[in-house]
C-alpha positions, -999 to 999 in steps of 0.1 A, spaced: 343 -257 67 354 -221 53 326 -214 23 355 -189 6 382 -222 1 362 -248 -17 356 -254 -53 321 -255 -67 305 -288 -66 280 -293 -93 259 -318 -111 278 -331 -150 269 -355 -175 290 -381 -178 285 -398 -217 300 -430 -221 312 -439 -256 290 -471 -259 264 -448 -252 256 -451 -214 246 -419 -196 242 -405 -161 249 -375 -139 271 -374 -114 285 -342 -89 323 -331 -95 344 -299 -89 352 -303 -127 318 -284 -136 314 -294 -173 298 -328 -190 326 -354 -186 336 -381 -221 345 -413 -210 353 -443 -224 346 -469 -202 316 -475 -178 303 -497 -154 280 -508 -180 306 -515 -204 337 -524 -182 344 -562 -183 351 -566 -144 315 -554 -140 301 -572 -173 320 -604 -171 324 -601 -203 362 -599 -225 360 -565 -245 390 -549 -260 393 -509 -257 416 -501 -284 427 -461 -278 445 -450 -309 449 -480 -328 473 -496 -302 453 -528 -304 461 -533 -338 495 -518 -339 510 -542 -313 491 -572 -336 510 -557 -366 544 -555 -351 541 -591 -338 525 -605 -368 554 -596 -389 580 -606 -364 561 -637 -361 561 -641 -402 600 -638 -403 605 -663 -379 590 -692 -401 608 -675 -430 641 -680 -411 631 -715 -404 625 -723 -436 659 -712 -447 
Protein backbone atom coordinates (compact mmCIF):
# COMPACT_ATOMS: atom_id res chain seq x y z
CA UNK A 1 0.00 0.00 0.00
CA UNK A 2 1.23 3.80 -0.86
CA UNK A 3 2.03 5.34 2.87
CA UNK A 4 1.34 9.03 1.10
CA UNK A 5 -2.71 8.03 0.23
CA UNK A 6 -4.10 6.79 3.43
CA UNK A 7 -5.75 8.61 6.20
CA UNK A 8 -4.42 8.38 9.76
CA UNK A 9 -5.80 5.66 11.68
CA UNK A 10 -5.83 6.34 15.40
CA UNK A 11 -7.20 5.14 18.67
CA UNK A 12 -10.80 7.47 19.89
CA UNK A 13 -13.07 7.25 22.64
CA UNK A 14 -16.28 6.37 21.92
CA UNK A 15 -18.85 7.62 25.11
CA UNK A 16 -22.11 6.24 24.95
CA UNK A 17 -24.92 8.38 26.37
CA UNK A 18 -25.99 5.61 29.05
CA UNK A 19 -22.57 5.97 30.05
CA UNK A 20 -20.64 2.93 28.40
CA UNK A 21 -17.14 3.62 27.26
CA UNK A 22 -14.40 2.16 25.11
CA UNK A 23 -11.71 2.86 22.50
CA UNK A 24 -11.89 1.94 19.28
CA UNK A 25 -9.37 2.87 15.90
CA UNK A 26 -11.08 5.20 13.21
CA UNK A 27 -9.78 7.58 10.41
CA UNK A 28 -12.15 10.19 12.23
CA UNK A 29 -9.28 10.95 14.80
CA UNK A 30 -11.35 12.61 17.65
CA UNK A 31 -13.58 10.96 20.69
CA UNK A 32 -16.81 9.84 18.96
CA UNK A 33 -20.75 10.61 21.02
CA UNK A 34 -23.09 8.04 20.48
CA UNK A 35 -26.16 7.20 21.45
CA UNK A 36 -26.59 3.70 21.28
CA UNK A 37 -24.24 0.82 22.31
CA UNK A 38 -23.99 -2.76 22.34
CA UNK A 39 -24.56 -2.41 25.95
CA UNK A 40 -27.59 -0.52 25.60
CA UNK A 41 -29.01 -1.57 22.20
CA UNK A 42 -32.10 -3.86 22.65
CA UNK A 43 -31.07 -6.53 19.86
CA UNK A 44 -28.04 -7.10 22.03
CA UNK A 45 -29.87 -6.57 25.47
CA UNK A 46 -33.13 -8.30 24.82
CA UNK A 47 -34.54 -5.78 26.34
CA UNK A 48 -37.52 -3.01 24.72
CA UNK A 49 -35.90 0.49 25.25
CA UNK A 50 -37.26 3.59 23.48
CA UNK A 51 -34.48 6.17 22.05
CA UNK A 52 -36.39 9.19 21.78
CA UNK A 53 -34.06 11.87 19.55
CA UNK A 54 -35.65 15.25 19.77
CA UNK A 55 -38.74 14.64 21.42
CA UNK A 56 -40.06 12.50 18.39
CA UNK A 57 -41.29 9.88 20.80
CA UNK A 58 -43.56 12.04 22.42
CA UNK A 59 -44.52 14.16 19.49
CA UNK A 60 -45.89 11.32 17.37
CA UNK A 61 -47.86 10.23 20.99
CA UNK A 62 -49.28 13.82 21.04
CA UNK A 63 -50.42 14.00 17.42
CA UNK A 64 -52.17 10.61 17.80
CA UNK A 65 -53.56 11.13 21.11
CA UNK A 66 -55.49 14.11 19.96
CA UNK A 67 -56.53 12.56 16.79
CA UNK A 68 -57.54 9.67 18.78
CA UNK A 69 -59.64 12.14 21.38
CA UNK A 70 -61.64 13.59 18.36
CA UNK A 71 -62.64 10.49 17.21
CA UNK A 72 -64.72 9.50 20.41
CA UNK A 73 -65.81 13.14 20.37
CA UNK A 74 -67.30 12.54 16.79
CA UNK A 75 -68.82 9.49 18.03
CA UNK A 76 -70.41 10.81 20.58
CA UNK A 77 -72.07 13.32 18.47
Amino acid sequence: MKASIHPEYKTVKVICSCGEEFETRSTLCKDLNIEVCSQCHPFYTGKQKLVDTGGRVQKFRDRYSQRSTQASKEEKK
